[in-house]
Each structure stands twice: as structure tokens, then as C-alpha cells.
C-alpha positions as CSV (number, residue, x, y, z in Angstrom):
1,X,-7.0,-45.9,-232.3
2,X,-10.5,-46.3,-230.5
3,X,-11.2,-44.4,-227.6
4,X,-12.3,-46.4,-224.3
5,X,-15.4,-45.7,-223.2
6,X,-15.7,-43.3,-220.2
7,X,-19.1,-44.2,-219.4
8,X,-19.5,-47.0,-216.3
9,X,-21.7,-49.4,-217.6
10,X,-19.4,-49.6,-220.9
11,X,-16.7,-50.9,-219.0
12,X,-18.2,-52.5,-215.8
13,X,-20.8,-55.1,-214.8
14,X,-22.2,-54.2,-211.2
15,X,-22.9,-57.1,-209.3
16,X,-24.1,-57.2,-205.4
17,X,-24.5,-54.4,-202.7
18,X,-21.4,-54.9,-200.4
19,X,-21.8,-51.5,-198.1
20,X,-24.5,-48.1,-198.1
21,X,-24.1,-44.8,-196.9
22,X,-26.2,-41.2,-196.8
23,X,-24.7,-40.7,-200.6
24,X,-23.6,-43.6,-201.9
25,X,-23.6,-47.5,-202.3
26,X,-20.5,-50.0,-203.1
27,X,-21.2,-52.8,-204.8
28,X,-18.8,-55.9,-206.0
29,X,-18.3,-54.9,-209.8
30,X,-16.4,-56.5,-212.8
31,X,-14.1,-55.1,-215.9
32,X,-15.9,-56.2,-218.9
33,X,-12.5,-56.2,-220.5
34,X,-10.8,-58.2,-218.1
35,X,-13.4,-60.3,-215.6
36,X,-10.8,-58.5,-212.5
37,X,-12.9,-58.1,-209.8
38,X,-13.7,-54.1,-207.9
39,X,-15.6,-52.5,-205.3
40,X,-17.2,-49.6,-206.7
41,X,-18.2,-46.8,-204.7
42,X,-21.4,-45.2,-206.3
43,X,-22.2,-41.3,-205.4
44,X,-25.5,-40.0,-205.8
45,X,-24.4,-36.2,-207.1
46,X,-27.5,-35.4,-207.4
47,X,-27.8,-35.3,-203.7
48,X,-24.4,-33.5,-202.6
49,X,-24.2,-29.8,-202.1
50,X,-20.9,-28.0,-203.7
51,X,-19.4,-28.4,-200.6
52,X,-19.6,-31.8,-200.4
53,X,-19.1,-32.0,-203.9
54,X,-15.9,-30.3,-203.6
55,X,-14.5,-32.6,-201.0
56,X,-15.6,-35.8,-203.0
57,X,-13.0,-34.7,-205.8
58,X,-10.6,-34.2,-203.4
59,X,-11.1,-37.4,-201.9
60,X,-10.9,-38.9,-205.7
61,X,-7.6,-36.9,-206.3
62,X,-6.0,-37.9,-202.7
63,X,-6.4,-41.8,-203.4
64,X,-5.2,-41.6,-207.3
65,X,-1.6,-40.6,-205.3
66,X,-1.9,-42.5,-202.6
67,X,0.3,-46.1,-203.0
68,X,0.7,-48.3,-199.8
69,X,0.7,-52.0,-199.4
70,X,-2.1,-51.6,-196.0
71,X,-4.5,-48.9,-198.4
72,X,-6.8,-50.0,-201.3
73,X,-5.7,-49.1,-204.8
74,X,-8.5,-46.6,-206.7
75,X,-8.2,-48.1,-210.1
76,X,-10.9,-45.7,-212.0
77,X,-12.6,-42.4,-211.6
78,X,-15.9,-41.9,-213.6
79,X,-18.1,-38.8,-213.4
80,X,-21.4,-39.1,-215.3
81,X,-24.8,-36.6,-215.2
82,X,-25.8,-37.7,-211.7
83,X,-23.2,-40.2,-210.6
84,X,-19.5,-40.4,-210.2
85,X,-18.1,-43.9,-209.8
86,X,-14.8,-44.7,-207.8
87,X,-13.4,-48.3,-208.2
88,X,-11.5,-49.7,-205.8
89,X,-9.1,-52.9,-205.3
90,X,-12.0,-55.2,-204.1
């Protein structure tokens, strides 16, 4: 069986800018293998210290458990070289 591709751009089309921070961007993206639209939050990791490094896996590991009707869903984690990409329920 074929592995799936861990790599962002394999498995998502980024489409417009929807919010900015110091670190990151979220833009409006698509799964290639489904057309279901995301909002994917975009970190520059280039630009975080450990520290804040550190807390952005935390944040990643606190929203894979968290389930509530009122909270978005994260759907995918993807860490690359100089980016890590967390999709959200857009």
C-alpha cells in the first residue's frame, strides 16, 4: 500500500489569505483528494525561538484532543524544513 504524502503541497491547494500574524498566515486551502474546504494556519519556524517553538507543538497536541461542537476541528498537522502547517475546519 502507498504511503500518503506528508508534504503540504502534495495534499493541499492554498487558496486566499484569510488572517496574518507576527508568525504566521491562514489562508482558505483545499484537499486535493477530496475538494473539502480548510483554513490553514501557516508558521514561519524559521522565525520562532525554541521557546516558542515548544509551545507551538503543544498548541498542535492540545487541539488534536480537543472535540467540542463550539471549537474548530484540527484535521492535519504538517511539519516541513521551515514551516509547520495546521489545518483547521474552515
Amino acid at each position: 500500500m502507498a504511503q500518503p504524502s506528508t508534504r503540504f503541497s502534495d495534499n493541499y491547494e492554498v487558496k486566499e489569505e484569510l488572517g496574518k500574524g507576527a508568525f504566521s498566515v491562514v489562508r482558505r486551502c483545499v484537499q486535493k483528494a477530496t475538494g473539502l474546504e480548510f483554513a490553514a494556519k501557516i508558521i514561519n519556524t524559521k522565525k520562532l525561538s525554541a521557546r516558542d517553538f515548544q509551545k507551538l507543538e503543544r498548541e498542535a497536541r492540545i487541539c488534536r484532543k480537543l472535540q467540542h461542537p463550539n471549537i474548530v476541528r484540527l484535521h492535519d498537522s504538517i511539519q516541513e524544513e521551515s514551516y509547520h502547517y495546521l489545518v483547521f475546519d474552515l
